[in-house]
Structure formats: C-alpha cells, structure tokens
C-alpha positions in Angstrom: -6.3 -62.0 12.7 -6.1 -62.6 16.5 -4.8 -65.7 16.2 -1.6 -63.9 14.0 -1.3 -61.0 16.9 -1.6 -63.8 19.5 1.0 -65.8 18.1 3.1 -62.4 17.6 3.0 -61.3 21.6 4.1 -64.5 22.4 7.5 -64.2 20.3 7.5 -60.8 21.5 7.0 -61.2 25.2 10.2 -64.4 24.6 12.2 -62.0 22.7 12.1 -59.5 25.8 12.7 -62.3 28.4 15.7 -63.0 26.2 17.0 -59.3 26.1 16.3 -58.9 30.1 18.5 -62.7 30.8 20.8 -61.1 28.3 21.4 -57.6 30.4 21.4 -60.3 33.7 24.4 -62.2 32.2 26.4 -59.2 31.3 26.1 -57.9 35.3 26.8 -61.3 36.3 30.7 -61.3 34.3 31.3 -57.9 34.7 34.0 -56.9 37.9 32.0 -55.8 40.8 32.4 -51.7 41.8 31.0 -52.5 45.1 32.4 -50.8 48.1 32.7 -52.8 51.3 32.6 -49.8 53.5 33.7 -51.0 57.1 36.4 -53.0 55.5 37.6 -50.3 53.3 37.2 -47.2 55.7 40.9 -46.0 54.9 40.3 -45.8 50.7 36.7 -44.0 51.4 37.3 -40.5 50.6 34.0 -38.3 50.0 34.3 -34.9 47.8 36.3 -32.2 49.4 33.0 -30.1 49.9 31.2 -32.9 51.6 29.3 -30.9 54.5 30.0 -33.6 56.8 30.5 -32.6 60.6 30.9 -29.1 61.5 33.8 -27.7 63.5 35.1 -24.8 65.9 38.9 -24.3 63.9 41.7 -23.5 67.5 44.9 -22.5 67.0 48.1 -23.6 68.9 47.1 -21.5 72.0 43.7 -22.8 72.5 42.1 -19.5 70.5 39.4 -19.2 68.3 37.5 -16.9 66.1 33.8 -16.8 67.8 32.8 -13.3 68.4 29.3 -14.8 69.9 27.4 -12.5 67.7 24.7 -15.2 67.6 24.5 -15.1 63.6 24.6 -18.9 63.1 22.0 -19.5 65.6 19.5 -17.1 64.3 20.0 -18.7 61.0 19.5 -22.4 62.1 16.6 -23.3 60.4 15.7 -26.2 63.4 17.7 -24.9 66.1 20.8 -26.9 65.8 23.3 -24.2 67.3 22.7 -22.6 70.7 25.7 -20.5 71.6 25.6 -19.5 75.1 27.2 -16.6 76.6 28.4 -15.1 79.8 29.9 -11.4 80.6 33.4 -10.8 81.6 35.4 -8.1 82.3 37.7 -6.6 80.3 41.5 -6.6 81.7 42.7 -3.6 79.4 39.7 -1.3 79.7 37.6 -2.4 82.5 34.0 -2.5 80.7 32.2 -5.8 80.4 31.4 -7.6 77.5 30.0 -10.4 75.8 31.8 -13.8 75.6 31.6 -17.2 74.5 30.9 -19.4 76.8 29.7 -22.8 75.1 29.2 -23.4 71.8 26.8 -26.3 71.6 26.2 -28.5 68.1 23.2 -31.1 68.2 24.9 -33.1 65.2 21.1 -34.9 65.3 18.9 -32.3 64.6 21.2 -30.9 62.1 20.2 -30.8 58.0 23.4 -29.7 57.0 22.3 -26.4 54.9 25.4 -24.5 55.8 23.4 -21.8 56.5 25.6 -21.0 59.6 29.0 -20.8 58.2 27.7 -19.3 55.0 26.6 -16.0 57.6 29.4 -16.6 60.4 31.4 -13.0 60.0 34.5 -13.7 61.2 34.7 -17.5 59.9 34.8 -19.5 62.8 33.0 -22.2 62.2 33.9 -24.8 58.9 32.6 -28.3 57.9 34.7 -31.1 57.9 33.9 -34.4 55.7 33.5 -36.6 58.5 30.6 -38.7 58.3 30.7 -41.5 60.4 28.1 -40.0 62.9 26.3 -43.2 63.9 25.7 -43.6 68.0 24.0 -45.4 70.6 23.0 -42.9 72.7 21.1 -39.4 71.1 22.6 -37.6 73.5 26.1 -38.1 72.3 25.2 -36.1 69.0 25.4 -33.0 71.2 28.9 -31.6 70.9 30.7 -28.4 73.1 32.3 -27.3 69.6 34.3 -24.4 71.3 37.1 -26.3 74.0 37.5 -25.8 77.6 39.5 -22.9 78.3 39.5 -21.3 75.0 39.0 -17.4 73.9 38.6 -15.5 71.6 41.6 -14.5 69.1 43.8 -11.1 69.7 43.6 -10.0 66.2 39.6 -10.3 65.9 39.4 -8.4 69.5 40.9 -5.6 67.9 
C-alpha cells in the first residue's frame, strides 16, 4: 500500500511540474502588456479622478477663490496645509480683515485623502492627476500653492 501511494505522488508531483512549465510557456508567447514608463510618459494617462497633486485654480487676473477660512487645514489629518494669513485694510469700507497670505502644500507629508477639498466652502482648492512627484531635495515638496500677487475673487468678496 505505500509503495502504490508512493509511486502515485510521484506521477502526481510530475503532472504539476508539467501543468506549472505549461502556464510558463504560455507567458513566454503571449505579447508583453508591459509599460516602459519613462519611455512612454506621453501615452501614460491615469483615471480622471486620480488624486494626484493638489492645486490653487487662478483666473486670467491672477484671482482666486481662498477665503482663508482655515477649513482645509483643520482637516489635514498630518498637517499637510498651513495657510498663513495677514490683515489688510479694506479700500471700500475701511475695516480690516483677514487675507491670504501664503498658501503652503508639503506634497511629502501628504496622504492624499481629499479631506481638504472635500470641506473647502468656496472650492478653491482641486487635485490634478499629476504624479510625477519624485525629488532630490525634501524641501522642494513644499509648494506656495496661492501665486505672488494674487487675491481673492470679487464675486466671493461679496
């Protein structure tokens, strides 16, 4: 009886070396789907809801949508966002208020959980599907997302 189950595990264990060369041969014909990524940076196209880089959207006159409410940074899980603010005085009615000064993006620390824009009130903040984030220097991942210059747009002042 041992010798028969013997005898049988060893036509067994062959018959699975045959069906694993088998599975190896058919990988080896078949067309490769491989993508060479540096060389083929122009056909790369991730999925249009990729949460790649995130972004401050200007308009033609250097405007933007940041209120510098401070939403997105209390919801940064790790701190990502720090918007800093200064005061400034208000040309029509002479009060001061609240502006942005710099909005500051550490790319590095970020984990992408959209928490920020999901919150954002007056949607000024969006993700592009950039991903090539890859650096020499860690302090490069730091970004100024708002631009020099900018303000805030006349329709959301009102």
């Amino acid at each position: 009886m041992k010798m028969i189950n013997y005898i049988k595990n060893i036509f067994l264990g062959i018959w699975h070396l045959l069906q694993g060369m088998y599975i190896a041969m058919l990988n080896f014909i078949r067309p490769k789907v491989t993508e060479q990524y540096p060389e083929n940076r122009g056909k790369v196209s991730p999925h249009e809801r990729f949460r790649g880089q995130l972004i401050m959207p200007h308009n033609e006159q250097n405007q933007h949508k940041c209120t510098a409410c401070k939403i997105c940074e209390m919801n940064c899980p790790n701190g990502t966002i720090r918007v800093v603010t200064k005061m400034e005085t208000d040309p029509e009615t002479g009060k001061e208020k609240k502006v942005l000064d710099r909005y500051m993006y550490d790319i590095g620390s970020c984990i992408f959980c959209a928490l920020c824009t999901e919150s954002c009130p007056s949607d000024a903040i969006d993700w592009t599907t950039n991903f090539e984030h890859g650096l020499f220097t860690k302090s490069k991942l730091v970004q100024r997302l708002n631009r020099e210059g900018s303000s805030l747009m006349k329709k959301i002042r009102e």
